[in-house]
Legacy VTK file of the C-alpha trace (Angstrom):
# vtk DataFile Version 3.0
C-alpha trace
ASCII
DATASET POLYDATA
POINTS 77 float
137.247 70.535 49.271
135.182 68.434 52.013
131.658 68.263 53.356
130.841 68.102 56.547
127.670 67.367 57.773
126.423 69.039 61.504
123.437 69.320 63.154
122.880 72.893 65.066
120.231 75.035 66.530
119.094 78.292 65.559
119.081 80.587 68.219
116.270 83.354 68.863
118.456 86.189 67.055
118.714 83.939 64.447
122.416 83.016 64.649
123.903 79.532 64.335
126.852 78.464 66.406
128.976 75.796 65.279
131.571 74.103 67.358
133.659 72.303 64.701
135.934 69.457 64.942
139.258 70.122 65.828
141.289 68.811 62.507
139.399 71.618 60.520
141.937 74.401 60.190
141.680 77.792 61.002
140.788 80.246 57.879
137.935 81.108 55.389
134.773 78.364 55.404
132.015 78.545 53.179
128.755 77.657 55.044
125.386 76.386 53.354
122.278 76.177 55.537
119.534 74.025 54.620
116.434 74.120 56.665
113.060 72.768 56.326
110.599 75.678 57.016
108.688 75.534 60.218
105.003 75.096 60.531
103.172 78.432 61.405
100.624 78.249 64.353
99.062 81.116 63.187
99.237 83.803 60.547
101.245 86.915 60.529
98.986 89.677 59.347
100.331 91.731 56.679
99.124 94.547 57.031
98.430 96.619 60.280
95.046 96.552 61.248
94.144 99.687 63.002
92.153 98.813 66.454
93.289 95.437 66.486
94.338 95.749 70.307
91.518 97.654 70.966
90.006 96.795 74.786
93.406 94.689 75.309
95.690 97.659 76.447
94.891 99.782 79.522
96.832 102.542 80.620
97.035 103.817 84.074
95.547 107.296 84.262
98.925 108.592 85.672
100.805 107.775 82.697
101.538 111.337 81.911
102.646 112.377 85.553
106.176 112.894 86.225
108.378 110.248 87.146
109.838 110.462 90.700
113.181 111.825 91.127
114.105 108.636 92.920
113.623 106.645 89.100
116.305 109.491 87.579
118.695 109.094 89.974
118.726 105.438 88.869
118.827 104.094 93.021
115.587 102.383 92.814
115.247 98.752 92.622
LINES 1 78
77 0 1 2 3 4 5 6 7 8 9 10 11 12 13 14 15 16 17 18 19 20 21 22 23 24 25 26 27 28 29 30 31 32 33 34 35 36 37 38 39 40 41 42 43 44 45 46 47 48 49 50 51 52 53 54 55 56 57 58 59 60 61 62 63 64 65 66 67 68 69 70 71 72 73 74 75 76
């Protein structure tokens, strides 16, 4: 068994992609990921706080109407 030691980014659905040397042959690898957790800017809540986006949303007072039959026949840009 050898180590190999790469450096690699994570990417924002969280996969890693590797582009390994070429004298490592093709099969099974066993991966180990260590990371040093990230600073947090600010806290996640954990629970939902009901009204917490109150006065930041607005919502047009045509939401409701019908979409034009332009939108369904999937020609507008």
């Amino acid at each position: 068994m050898q180590a190999l030691e790469m450096r690699a980014e994570v990417t924002r659905d969280r996969e890693l992609r590797l582009k390994l040397p070429y004298d490592i042959q093709r099969g099974t690898v066993r991966v180990i990921v260590l990371y040093e957790q990230a600073e947090q800017h600010e806290s996640i809540p954990t629970k939902r706080q009901f009204g917490q986006f109150k006065g930041r949303i607005d919502i047009r007072e045509d939401f409701d109407d019908a979409l034009p039959d332009i939108f369904w026949s999937g020609d507008a840009a």
